[in-house]
HTML snippet that shows the backbone in 3Dmol.js (N, CA, C, O; Angstrom):
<script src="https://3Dmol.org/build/3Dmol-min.js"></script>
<div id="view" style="width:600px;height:400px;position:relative"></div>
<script>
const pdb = `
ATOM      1  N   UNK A   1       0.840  -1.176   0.000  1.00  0.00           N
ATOM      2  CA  UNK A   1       0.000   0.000   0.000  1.00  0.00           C
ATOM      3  C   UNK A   1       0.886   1.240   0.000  1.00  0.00           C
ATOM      4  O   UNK A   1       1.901   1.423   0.671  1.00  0.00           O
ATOM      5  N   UNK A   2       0.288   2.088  -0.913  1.00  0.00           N
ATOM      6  CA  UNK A   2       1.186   3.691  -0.392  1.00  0.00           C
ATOM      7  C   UNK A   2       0.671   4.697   0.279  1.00  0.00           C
ATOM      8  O   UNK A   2       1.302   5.742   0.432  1.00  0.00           O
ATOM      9  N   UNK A   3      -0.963   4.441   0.931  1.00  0.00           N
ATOM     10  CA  UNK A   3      -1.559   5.220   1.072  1.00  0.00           C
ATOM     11  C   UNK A   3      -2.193   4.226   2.185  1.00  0.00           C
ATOM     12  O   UNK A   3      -2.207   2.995   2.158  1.00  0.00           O
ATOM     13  N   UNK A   4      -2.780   5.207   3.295  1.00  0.00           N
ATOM     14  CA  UNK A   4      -3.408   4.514   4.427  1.00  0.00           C
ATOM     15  C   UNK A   4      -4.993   4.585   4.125  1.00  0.00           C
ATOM     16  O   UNK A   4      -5.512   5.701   4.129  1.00  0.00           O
ATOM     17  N   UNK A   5      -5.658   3.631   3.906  1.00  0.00           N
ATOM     18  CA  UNK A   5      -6.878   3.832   3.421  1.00  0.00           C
ATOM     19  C   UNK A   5      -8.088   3.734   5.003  1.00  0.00           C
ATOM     20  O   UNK A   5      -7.899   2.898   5.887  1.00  0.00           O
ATOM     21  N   UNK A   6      -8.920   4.465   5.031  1.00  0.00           N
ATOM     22  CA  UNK A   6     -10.122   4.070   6.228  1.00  0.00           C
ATOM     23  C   UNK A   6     -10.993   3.159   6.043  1.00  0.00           C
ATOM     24  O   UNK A   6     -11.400   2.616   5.017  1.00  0.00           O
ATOM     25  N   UNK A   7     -11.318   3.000   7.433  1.00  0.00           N
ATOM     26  CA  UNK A   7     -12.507   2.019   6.887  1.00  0.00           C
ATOM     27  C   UNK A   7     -11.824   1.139   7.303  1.00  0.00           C
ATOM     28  O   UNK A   7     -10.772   1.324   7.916  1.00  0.00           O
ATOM     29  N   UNK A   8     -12.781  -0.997   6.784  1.00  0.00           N
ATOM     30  CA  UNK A   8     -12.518  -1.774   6.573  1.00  0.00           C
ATOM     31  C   UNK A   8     -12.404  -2.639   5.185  1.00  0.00           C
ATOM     32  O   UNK A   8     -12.698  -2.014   4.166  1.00  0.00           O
ATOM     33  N   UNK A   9     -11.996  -4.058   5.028  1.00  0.00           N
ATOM     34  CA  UNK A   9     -12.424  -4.599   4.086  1.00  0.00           C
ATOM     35  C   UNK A   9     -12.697  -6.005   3.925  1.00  0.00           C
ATOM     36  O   UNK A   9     -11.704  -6.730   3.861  1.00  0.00           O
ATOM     37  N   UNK A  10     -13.547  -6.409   3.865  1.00  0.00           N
ATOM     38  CA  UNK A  10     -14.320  -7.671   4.020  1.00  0.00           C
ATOM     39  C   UNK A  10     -13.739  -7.525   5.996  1.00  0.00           C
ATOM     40  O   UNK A  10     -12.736  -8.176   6.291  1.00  0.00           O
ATOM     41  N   UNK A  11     -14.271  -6.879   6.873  1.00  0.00           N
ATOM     42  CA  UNK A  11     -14.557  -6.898   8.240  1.00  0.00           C
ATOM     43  C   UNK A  11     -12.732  -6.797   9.195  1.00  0.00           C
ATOM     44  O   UNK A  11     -12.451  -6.985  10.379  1.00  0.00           O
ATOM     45  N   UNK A  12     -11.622  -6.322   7.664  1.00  0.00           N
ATOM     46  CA  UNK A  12     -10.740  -6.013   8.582  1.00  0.00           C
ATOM     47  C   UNK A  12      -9.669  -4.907   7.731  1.00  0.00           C
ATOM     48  O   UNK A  12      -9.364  -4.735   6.550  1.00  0.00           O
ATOM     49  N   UNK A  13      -9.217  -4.143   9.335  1.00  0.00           N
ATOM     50  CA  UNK A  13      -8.724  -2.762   8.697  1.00  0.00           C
ATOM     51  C   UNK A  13      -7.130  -2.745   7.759  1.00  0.00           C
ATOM     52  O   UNK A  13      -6.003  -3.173   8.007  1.00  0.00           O
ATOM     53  N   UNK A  14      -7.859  -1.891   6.404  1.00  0.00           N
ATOM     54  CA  UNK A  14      -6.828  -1.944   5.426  1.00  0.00           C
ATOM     55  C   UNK A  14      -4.837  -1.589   6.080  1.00  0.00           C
ATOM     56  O   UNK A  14      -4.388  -0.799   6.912  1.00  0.00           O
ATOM     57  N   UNK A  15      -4.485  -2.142   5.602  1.00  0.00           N
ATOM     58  CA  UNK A  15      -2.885  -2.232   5.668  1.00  0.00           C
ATOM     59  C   UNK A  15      -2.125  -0.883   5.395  1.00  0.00           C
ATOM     60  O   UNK A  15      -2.264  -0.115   4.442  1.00  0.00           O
ATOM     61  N   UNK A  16      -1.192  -0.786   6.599  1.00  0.00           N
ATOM     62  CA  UNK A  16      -0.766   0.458   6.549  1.00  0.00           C
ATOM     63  C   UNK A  16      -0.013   0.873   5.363  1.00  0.00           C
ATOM     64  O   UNK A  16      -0.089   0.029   4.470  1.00  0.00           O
ATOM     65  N   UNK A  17       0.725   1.953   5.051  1.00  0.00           N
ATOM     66  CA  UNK A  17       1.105   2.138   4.040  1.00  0.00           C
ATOM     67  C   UNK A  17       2.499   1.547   4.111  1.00  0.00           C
ATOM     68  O   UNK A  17       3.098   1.811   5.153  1.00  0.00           O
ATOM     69  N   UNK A  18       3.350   0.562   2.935  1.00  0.00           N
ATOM     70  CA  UNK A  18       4.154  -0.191   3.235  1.00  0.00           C
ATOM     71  C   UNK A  18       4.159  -1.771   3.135  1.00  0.00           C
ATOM     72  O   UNK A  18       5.032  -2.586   2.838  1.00  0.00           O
ATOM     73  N   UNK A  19       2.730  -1.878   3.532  1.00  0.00           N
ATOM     74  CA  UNK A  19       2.623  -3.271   3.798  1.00  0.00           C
ATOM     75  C   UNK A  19       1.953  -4.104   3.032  1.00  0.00           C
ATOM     76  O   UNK A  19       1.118  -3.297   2.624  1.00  0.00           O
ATOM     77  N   UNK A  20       1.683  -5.057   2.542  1.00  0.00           N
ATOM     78  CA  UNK A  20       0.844  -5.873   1.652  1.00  0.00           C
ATOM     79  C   UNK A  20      -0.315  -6.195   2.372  1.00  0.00           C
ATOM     80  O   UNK A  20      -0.601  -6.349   3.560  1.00  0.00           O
ATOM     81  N   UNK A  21      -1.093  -6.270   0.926  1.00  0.00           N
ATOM     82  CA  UNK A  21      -2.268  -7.180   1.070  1.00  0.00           C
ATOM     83  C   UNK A  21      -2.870  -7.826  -0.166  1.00  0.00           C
ATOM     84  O   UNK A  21      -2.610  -7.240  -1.217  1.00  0.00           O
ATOM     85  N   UNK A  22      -3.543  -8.800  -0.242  1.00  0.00           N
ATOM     86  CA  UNK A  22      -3.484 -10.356  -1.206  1.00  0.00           C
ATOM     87  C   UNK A  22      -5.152  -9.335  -1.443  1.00  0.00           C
ATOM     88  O   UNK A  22      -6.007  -8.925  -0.658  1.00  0.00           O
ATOM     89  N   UNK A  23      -4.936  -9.251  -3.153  1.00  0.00           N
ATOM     90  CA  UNK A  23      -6.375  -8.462  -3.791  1.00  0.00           C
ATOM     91  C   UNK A  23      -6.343  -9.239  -4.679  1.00  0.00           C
ATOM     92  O   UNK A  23      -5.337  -9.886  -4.970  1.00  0.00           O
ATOM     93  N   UNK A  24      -7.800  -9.337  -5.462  1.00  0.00           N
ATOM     94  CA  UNK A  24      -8.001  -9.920  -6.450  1.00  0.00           C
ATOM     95  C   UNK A  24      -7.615  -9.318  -7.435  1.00  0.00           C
ATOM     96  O   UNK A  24      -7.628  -8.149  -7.051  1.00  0.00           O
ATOM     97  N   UNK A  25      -7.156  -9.326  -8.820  1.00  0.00           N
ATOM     98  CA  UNK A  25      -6.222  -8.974  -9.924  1.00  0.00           C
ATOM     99  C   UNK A  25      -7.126  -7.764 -10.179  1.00  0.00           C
ATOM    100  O   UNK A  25      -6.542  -6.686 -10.291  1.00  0.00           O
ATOM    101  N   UNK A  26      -8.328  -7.771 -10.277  1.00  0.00           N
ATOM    102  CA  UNK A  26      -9.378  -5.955 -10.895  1.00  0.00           C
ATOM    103  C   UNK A  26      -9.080  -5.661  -9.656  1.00  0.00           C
ATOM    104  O   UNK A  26      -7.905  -5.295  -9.617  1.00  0.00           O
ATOM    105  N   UNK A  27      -9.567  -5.643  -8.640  1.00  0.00           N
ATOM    106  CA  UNK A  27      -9.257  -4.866  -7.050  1.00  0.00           C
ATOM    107  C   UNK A  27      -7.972  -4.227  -6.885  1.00  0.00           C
ATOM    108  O   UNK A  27      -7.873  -3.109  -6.379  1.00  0.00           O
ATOM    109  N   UNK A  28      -6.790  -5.034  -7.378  1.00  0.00           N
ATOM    110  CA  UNK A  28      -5.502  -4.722  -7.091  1.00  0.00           C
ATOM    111  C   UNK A  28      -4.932  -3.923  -8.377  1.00  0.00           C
ATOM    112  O   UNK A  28      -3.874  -3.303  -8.266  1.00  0.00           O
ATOM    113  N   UNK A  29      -5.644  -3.945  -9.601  1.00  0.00           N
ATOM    114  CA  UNK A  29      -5.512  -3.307 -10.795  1.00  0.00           C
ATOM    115  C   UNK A  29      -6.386  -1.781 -10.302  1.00  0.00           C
ATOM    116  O   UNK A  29      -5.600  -0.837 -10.219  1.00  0.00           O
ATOM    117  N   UNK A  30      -7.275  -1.559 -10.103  1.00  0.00           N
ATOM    118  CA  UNK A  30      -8.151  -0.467  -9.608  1.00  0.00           C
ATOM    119  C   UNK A  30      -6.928   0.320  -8.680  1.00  0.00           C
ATOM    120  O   UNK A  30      -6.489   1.373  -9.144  1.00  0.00           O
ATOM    121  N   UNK A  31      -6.444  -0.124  -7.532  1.00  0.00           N
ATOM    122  CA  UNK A  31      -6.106   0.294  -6.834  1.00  0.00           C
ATOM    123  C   UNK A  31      -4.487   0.775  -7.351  1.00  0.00           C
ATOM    124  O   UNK A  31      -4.061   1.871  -6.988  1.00  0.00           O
ATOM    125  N   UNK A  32      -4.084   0.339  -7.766  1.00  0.00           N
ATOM    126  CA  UNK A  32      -2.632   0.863  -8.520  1.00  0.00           C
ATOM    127  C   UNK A  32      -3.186   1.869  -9.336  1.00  0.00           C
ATOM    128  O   UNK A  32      -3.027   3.074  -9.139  1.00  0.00           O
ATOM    129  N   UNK A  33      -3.736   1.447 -10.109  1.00  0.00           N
ATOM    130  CA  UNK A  33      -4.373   2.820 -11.047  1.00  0.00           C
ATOM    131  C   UNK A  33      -4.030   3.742 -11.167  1.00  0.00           C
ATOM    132  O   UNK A  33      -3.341   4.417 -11.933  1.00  0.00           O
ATOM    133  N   UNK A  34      -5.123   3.861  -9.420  1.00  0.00           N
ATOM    134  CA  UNK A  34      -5.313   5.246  -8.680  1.00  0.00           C
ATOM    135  C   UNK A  34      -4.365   5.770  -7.719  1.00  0.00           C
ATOM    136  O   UNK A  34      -4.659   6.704  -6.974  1.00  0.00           O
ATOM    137  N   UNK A  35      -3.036   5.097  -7.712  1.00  0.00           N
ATOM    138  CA  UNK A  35      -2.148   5.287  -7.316  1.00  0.00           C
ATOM    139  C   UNK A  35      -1.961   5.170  -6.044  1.00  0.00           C
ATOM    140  O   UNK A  35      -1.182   5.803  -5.332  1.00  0.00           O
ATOM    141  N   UNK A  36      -2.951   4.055  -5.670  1.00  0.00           N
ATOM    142  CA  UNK A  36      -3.032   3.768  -4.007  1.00  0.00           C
ATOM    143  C   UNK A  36      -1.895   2.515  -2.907  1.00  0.00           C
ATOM    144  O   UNK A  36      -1.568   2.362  -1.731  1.00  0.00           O
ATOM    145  N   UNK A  37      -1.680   1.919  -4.179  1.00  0.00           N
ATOM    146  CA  UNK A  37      -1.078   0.778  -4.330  1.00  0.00           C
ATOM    147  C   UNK A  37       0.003   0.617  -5.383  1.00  0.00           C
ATOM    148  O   UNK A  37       0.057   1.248  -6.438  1.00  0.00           O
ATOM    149  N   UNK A  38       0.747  -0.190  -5.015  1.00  0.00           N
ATOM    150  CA  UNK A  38       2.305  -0.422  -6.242  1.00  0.00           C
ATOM    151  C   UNK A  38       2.081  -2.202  -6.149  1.00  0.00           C
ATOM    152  O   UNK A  38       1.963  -2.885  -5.131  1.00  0.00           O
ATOM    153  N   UNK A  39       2.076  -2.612  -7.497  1.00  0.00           N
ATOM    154  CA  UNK A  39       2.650  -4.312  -7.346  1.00  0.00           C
ATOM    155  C   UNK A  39       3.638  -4.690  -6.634  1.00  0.00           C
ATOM    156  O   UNK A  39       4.184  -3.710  -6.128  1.00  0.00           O
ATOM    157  N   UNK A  40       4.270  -5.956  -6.275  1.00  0.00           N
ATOM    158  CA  UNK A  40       4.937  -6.405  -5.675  1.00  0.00           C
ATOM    159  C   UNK A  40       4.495  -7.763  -6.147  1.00  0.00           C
ATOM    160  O   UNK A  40       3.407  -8.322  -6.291  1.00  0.00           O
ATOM    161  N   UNK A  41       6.156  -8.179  -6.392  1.00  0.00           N
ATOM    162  CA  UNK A  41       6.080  -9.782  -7.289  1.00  0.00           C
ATOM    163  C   UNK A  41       5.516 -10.106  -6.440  1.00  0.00           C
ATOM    164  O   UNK A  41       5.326  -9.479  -5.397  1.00  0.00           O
ATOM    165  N   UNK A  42       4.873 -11.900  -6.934  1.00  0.00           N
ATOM    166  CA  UNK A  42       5.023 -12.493  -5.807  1.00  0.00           C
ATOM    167  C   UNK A  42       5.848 -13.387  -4.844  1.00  0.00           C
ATOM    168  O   UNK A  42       6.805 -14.015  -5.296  1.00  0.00           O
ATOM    169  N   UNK A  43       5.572 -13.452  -3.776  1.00  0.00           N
ATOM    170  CA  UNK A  43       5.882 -13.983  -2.706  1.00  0.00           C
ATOM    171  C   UNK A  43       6.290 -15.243  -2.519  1.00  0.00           C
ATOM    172  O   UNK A  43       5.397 -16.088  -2.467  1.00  0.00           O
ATOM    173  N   UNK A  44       7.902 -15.755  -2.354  1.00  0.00           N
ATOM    174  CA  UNK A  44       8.028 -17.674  -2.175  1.00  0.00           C
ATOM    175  C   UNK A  44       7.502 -17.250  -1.025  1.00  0.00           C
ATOM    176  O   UNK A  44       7.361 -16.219  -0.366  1.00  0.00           O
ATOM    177  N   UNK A  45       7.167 -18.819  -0.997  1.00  0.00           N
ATOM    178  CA  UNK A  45       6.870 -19.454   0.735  1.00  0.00           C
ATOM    179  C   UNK A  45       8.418 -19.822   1.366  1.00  0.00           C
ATOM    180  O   UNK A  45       9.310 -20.506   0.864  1.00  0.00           O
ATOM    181  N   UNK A  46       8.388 -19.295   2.305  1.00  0.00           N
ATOM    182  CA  UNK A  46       9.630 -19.146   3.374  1.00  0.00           C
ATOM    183  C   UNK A  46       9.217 -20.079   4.470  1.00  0.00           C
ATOM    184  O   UNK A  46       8.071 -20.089   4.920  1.00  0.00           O
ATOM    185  N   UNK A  47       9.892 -20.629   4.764  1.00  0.00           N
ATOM    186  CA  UNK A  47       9.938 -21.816   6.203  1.00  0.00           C
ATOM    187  C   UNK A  47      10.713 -21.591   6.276  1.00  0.00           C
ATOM    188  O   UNK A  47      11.634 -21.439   5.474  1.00  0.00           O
ATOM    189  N   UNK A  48      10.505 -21.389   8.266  1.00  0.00           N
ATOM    190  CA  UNK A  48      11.145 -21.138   9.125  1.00  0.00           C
ATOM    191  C   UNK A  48      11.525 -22.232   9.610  1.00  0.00           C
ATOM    192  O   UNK A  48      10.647 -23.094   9.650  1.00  0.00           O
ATOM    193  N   UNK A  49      12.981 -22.640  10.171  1.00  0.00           N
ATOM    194  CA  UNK A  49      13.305 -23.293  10.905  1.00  0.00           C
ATOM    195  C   UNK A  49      13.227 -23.004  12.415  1.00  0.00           C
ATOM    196  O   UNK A  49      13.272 -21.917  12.991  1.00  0.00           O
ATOM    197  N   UNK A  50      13.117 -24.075  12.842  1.00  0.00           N
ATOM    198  CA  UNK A  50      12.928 -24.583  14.312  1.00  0.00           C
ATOM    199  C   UNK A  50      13.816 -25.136  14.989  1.00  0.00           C
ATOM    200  O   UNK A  50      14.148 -26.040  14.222  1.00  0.00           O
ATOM    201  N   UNK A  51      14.466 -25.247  15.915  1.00  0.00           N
ATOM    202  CA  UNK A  51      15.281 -26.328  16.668  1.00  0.00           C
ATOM    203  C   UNK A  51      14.511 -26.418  17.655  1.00  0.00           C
ATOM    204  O   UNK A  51      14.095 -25.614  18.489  1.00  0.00           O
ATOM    205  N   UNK A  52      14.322 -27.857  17.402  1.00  0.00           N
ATOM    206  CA  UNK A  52      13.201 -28.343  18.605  1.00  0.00           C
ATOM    207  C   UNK A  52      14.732 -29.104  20.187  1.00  0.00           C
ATOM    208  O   UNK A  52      15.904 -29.269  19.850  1.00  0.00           O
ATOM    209  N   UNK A  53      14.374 -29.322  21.280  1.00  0.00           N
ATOM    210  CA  UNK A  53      15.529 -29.809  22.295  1.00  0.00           C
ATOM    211  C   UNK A  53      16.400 -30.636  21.444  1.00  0.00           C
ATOM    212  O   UNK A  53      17.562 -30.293  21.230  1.00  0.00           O
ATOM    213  N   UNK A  54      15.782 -31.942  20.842  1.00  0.00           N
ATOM    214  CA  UNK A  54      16.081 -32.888  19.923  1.00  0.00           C
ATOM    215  C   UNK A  54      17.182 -32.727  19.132  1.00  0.00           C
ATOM    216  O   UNK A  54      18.161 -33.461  18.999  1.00  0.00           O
ATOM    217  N   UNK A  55      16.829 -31.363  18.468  1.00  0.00           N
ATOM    218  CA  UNK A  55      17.962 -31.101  16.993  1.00  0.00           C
ATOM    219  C   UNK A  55      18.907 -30.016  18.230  1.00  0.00           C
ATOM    220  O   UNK A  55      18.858 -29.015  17.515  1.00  0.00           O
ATOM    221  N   UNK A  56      19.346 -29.737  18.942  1.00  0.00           N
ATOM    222  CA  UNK A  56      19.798 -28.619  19.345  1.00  0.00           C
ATOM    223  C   UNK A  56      21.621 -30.038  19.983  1.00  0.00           C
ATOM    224  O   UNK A  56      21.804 -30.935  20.806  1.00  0.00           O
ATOM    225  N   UNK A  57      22.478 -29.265  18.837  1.00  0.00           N
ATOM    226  CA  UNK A  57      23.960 -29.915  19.921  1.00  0.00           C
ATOM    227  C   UNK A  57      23.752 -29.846  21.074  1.00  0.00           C
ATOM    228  O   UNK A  57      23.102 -28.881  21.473  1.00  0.00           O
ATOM    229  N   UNK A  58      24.328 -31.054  22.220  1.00  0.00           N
ATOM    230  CA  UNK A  58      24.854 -30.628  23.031  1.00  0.00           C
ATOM    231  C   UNK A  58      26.272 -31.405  23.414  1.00  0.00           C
ATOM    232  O   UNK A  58      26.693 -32.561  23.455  1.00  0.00           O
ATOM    233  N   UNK A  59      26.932 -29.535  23.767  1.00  0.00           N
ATOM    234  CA  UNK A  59      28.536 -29.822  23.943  1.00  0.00           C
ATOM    235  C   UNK A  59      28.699 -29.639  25.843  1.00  0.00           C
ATOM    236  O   UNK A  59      27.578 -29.477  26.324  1.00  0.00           O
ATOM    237  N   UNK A  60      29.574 -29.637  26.686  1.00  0.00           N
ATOM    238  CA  UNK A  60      30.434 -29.525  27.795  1.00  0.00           C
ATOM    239  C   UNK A  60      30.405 -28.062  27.754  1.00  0.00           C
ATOM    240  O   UNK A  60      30.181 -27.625  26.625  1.00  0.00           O
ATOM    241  N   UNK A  61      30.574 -27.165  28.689  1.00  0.00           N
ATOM    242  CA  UNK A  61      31.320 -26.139  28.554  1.00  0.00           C
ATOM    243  C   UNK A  61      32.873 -26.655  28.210  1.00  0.00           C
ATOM    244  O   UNK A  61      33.449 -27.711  28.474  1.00  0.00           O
ATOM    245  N   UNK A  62      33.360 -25.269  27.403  1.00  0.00           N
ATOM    246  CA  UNK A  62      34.906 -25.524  27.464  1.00  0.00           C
ATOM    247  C   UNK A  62      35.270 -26.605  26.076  1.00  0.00           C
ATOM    248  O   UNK A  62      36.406 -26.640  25.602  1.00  0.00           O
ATOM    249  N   UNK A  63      34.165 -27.425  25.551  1.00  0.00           N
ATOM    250  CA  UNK A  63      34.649 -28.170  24.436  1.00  0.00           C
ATOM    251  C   UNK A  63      34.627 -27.656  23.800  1.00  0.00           C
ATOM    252  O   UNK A  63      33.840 -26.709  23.795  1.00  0.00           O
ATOM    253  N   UNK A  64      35.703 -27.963  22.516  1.00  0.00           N
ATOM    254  CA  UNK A  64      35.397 -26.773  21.234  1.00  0.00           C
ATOM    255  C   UNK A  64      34.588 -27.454  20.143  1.00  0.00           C
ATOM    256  O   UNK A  64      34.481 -28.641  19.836  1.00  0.00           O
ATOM    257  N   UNK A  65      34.095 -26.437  19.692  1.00  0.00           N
ATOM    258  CA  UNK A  65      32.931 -26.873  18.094  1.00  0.00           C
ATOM    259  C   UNK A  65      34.334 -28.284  17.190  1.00  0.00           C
ATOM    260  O   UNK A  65      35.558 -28.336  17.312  1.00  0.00           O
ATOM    261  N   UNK A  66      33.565 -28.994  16.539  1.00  0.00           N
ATOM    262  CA  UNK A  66      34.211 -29.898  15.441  1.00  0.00           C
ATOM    263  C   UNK A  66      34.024 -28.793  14.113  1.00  0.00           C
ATOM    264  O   UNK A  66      33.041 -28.089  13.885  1.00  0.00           O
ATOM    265  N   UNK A  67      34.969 -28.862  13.532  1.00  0.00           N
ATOM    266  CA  UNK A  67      35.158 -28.010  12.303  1.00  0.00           C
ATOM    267  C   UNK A  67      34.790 -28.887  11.199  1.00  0.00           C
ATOM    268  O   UNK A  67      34.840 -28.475  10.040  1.00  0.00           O
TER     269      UNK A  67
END
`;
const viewer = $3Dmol.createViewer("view");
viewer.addModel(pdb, "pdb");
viewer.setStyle({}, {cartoon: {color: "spectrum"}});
viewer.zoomTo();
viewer.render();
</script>
């Protein structure tokens, strides 16, 4: 968004300016237009890693890392 819009949309408040939001291709075409909005490719899916206790080394104090 480049512009802070009022209001809601479908029951939640529009995205500050900066930030995305997922429009349908005329909605998101309308809104660039009018210069409210800029595209932005899209988005990979990013996964986050986790270390659960399981995956986490454990060393001694004082041992050194294996290279």
């Amino acid at each position: 968004m480049r512009v802070q819009i009022s209001g809601t949309r479908d029951g939640v408040a529009w995205p500050a300016p900066g930030e995305v939001v997922d429009l349908s291709d005329a909605e998101a075409a309308k809104l660039c237009g009018n210069g409210s909005a800029s595209p932005v490719a899209e988005k990979e899916k990013v996964d986050k890693a986790v270390a659960s206790d399981d995956d986490v080394e454990k060393r001694g104090p004082g041992r050194p890392r294996k290279s």
